[in-house]
C-alpha positions in Angstrom: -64.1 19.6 -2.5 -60.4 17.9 -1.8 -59.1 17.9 1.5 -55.6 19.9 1.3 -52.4 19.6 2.7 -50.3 22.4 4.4 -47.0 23.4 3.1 -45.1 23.6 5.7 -45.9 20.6 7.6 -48.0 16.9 6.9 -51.0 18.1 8.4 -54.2 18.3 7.1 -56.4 21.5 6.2 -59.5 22.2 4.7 -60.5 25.1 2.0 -62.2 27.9 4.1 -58.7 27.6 6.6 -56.6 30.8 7.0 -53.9 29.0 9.0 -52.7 25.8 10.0 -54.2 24.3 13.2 -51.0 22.1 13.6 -47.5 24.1 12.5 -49.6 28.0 12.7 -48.6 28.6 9.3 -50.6 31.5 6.9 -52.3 29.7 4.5 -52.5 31.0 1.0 -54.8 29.5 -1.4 -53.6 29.2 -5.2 -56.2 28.6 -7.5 -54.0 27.8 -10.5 -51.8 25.4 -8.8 -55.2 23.9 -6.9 -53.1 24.2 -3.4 -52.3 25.9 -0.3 -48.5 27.6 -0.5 -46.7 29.5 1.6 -45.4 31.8 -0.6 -46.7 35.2 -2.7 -48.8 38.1 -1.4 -52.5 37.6 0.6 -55.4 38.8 -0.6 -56.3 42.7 0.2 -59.2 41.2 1.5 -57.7 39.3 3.9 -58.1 40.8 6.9 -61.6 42.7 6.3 -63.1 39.1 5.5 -60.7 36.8 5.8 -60.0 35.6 2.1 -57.7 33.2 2.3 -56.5 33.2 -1.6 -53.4 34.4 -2.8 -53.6 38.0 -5.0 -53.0 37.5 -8.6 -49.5 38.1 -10.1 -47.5 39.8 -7.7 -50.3 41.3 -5.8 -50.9 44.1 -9.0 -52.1 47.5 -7.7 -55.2 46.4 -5.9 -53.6 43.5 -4.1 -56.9 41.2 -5.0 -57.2 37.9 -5.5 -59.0 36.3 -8.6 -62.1 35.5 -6.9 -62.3 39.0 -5.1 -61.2 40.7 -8.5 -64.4 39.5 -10.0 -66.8 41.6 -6.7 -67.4 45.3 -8.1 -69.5 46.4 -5.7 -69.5 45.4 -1.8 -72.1 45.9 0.7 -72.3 49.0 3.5 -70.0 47.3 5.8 -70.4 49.5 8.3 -73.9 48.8 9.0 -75.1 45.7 10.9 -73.7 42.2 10.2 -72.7 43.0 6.7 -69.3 42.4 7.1 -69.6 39.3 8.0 -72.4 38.6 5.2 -69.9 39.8 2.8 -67.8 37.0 3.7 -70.0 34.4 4.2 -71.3 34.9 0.2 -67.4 35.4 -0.8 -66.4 32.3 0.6 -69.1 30.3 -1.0 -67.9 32.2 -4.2 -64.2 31.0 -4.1 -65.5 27.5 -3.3 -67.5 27.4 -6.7 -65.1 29.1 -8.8 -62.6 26.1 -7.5 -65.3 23.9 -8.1 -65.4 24.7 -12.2 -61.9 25.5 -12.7 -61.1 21.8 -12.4 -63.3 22.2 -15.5 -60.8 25.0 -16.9 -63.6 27.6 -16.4 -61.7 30.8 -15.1 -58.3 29.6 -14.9 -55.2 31.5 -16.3 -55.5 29.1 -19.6 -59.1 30.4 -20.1 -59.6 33.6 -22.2 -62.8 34.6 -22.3 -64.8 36.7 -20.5 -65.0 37.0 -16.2 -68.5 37.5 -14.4 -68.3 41.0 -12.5 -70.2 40.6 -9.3 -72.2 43.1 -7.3 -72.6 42.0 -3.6 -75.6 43.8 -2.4 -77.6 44.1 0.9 -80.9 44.6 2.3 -79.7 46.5 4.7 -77.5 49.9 4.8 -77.0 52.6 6.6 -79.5 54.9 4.2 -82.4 52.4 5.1 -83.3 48.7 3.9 -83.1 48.3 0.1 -84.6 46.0 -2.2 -82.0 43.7 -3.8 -82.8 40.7 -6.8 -80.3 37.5 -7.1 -80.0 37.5 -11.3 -77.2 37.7 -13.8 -77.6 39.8 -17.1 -75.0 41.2 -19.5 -72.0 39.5 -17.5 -73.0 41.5 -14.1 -74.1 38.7 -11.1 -76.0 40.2 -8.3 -75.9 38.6 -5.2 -78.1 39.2 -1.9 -75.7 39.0 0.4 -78.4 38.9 3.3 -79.1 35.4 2.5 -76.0 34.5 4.2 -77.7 34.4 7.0 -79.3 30.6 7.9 -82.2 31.7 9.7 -83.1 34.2 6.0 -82.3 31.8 3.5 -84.7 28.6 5.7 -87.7 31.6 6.0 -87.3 32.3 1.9 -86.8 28.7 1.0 -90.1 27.9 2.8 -92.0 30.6 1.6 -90.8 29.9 -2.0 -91.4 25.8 -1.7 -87.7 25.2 -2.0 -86.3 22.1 -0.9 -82.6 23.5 -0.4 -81.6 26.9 -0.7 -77.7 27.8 -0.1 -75.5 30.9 -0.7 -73.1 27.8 -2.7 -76.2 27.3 -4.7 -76.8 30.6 -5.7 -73.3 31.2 -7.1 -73.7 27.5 -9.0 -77.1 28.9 -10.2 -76.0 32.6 -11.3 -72.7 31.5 -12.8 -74.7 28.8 -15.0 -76.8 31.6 -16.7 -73.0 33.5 -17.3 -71.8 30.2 -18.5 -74.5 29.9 -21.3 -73.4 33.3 -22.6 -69.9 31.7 -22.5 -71.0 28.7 -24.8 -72.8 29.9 -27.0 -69.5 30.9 -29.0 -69.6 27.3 -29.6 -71.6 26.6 -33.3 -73.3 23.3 -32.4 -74.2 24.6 -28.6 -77.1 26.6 -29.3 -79.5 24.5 -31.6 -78.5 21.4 -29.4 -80.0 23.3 -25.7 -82.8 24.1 -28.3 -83.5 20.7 -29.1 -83.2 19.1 -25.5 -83.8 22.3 -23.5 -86.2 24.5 -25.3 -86.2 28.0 -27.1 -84.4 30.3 -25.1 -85.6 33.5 -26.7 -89.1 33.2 -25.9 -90.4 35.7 -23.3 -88.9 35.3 -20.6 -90.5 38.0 -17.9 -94.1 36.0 -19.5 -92.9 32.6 -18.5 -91.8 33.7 -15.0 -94.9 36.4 -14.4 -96.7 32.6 -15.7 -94.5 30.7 -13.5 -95.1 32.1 -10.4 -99.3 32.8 -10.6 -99.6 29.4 -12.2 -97.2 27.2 -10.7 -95.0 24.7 -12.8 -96.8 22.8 -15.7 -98.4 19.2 -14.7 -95.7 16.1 -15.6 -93.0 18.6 -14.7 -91.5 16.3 -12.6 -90.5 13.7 -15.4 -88.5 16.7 -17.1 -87.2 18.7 -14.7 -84.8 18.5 -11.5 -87.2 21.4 -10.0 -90.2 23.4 -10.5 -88.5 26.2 -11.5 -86.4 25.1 -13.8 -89.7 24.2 -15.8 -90.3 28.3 -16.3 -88.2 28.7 -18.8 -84.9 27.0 -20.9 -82.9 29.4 -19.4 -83.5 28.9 -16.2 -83.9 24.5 -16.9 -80.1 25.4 -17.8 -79.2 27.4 -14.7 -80.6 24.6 -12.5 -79.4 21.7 -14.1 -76.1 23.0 -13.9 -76.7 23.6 -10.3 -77.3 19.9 -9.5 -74.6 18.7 -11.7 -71.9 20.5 -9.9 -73.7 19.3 -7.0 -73.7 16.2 -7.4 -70.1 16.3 -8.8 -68.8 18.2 -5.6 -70.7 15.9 -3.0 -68.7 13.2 -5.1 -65.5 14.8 -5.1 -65.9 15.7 -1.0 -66.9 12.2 -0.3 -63.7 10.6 -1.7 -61.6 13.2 -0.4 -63.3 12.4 3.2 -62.5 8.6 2.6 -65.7 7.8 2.2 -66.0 4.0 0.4 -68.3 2.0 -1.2 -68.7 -0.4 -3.9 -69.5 2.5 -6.3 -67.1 4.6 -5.0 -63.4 3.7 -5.3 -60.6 5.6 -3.5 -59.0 8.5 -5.6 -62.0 8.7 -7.7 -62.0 12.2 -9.9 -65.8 13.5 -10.5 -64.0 16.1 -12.5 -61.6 14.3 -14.4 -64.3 11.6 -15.4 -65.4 11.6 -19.4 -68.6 9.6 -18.4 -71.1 11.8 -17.5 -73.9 8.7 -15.9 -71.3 7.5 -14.0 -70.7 11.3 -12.3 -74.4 11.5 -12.0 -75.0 8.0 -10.9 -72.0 8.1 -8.2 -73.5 11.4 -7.2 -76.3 10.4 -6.5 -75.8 7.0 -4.7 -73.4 9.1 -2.0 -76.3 11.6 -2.0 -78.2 8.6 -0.7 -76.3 7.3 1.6 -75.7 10.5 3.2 -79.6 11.1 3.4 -79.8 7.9 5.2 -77.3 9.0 7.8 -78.8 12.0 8.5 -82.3 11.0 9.2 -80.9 8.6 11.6 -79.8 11.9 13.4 -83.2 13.9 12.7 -81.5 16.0 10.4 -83.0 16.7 6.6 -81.6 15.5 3.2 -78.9 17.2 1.9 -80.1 16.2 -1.4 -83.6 15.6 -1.3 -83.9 15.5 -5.2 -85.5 12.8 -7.4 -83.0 12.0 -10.8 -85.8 10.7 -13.3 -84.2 9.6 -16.8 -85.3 12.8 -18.3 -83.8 14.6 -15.8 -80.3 12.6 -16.4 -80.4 13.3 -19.8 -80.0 17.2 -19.3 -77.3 16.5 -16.4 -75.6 14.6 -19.3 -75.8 17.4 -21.7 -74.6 20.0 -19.2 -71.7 17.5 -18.5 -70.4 17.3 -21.5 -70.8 21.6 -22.4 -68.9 22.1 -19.1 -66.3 19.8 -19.7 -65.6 21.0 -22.9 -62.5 23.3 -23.4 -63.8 26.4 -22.4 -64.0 28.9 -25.4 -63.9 33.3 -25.7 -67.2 34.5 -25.7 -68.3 36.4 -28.4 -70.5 38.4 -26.7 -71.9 38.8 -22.6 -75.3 39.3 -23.7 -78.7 37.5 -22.1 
């Protein structure tokens, strides 16, 4: 993520900011400009949980903006800390979103077909609820209860995961809406077959599989994680995960000033054609920032092993995302 400046005066602000520590400006986020500006209508959503984008057009009938457009369903925000849940998971919505539109994905340009989100809870006032992370037919349902830290640690250990984050979620739900996207493209399909694997075998079997048998021995030279060995689809969904995370640590690395012999001030993870050279950049900051934190204590943030296998299917996904993005002839999964 790129470290921003505020229009009205030389200091600098970051992208969850609602105002300028410096000048006390109201900062308005415009995705289609990729800046802050101090001009057009807020968000509605402004004050309930502090969305700091600017609404679409001149603020239209609902006063959204596009990332808040896209949520069709909100939690019970009267009950408990859902309120603030709902923000948490929004903001980590609009960071992604920015994240592929310096790919084109979802930008004014782009044509095809918007995910519709549904922002659920555990908790509401009619009693707690049972809620499942998944996309299917263009619909992305997010838990917004793992916005809380101390959920999301107590899941990600009971399910063996080495990071869990609301960020990752959205990266993980809008790859599976993203293959719907490319397979409008002729060559996409039987290319992910041939690398990836049939998609349209069963896929309730290979998780019910999955998760009573554990991931397949040798998985490791194939996959970035065990579950992405379950099934193509979800190889794709978490491949495309770790690319745009490796792309982002890049991008927030050079934007911190961060330098190195592989990493070159102004370098653009997004712009760049060479997909090794994202991956391999990615992963030498991932690295280094691995071996600052454990001088603290603190975990890896990327505690992920890139085998060539694994590279190869960053490589493909690098090259699908980067590609113009085309209308959807269909939202079905």
């Amino acid at each position: 993520m790129r470290v921003f400046r505020c229009p009205s005066c030389p200091a600098t602000v970051v992208f969850a900011n609602s105002q300028c520590l410096s000048c006390g400006t109201e900062l308005l986020y415009d995705p289609e400009q990729g800046r802050f500006v101090d001009n057009g209508a807020p968000c509605a959503n402004r004050a309930e949980i502090g969305c700091n984008w600017r609404a679409e057009g001149d603020g239209g009938a609902d006063g959204l903006c596009r990332s808040c457009a896209m949520t069709e369903v909100i939690p019970d925000t009267f009950h408990g800390d859902n309120c603030t849940l709902w923000a948490e998971a929004e903001l980590a919505k609009r960071r992604v979103l920015e994240n592929l539109g310096r790919w084109g994905w979802f930008m004014a340009a782009d044509r095809g077909l918007r995910p519709r989100f549904h922002m659920l809870s555990e908790e509401a006032a009619r009693g707690e609820e049972h809620v499942t992370m998944g996309h299917a037919d263009g619909l992305i349902t997010i838990n917004v209860t793992e916005a809380d830290i101390l959920q999301r640690i107590e899941r990600g250990l009971a399910l063996g995961e080495k990071l869990r984050t609301m960020v990752g979620h959205f990266r993980h739900e809008l790859a599976h809406f993203l293959f719907d996207r490319l397979t409008a493209a002729p060559s996409f399909t039987d290319a992910f077959r041939a690398l990836m694997g049939d998609e349209r075998t069963d896929y309730a079997a290979a998780l019910q599989a999955h998760y009573k048998n554990g991931p397949p021995a040798g998985w490791e030279a194939r996959c970035i994680t065990p579950y992405a060995s379950a099934h193509p689809h979800e190889d794709w969904a978490e491949t495309v995960t770790h690319l745009l995370h490796l792309a982002d640590i890049t991008d927030s690395a050079v934007a911190a000033g961060l330098r190195s012999d592989a990493l070159e001030p102004g370098y653009d993870a997004y712009a760049d054609e060479d997909a090794e050279r994202v991956i391999s950049r990615g992963s030498h900051v991932a690295i280094s920032v691995n071996h600052i934190n454990r001088a603290m204590g603190i975990g890896d943030i990327y505690p992920f092993v890139l085998t060539s296998g694994v590279r190869e299917k960053l490589a493909f996904a690098h090259r699908w995302l980067r590609t113009a993005p085309q209308p959807a002839q269909s939202a079905s999964v």
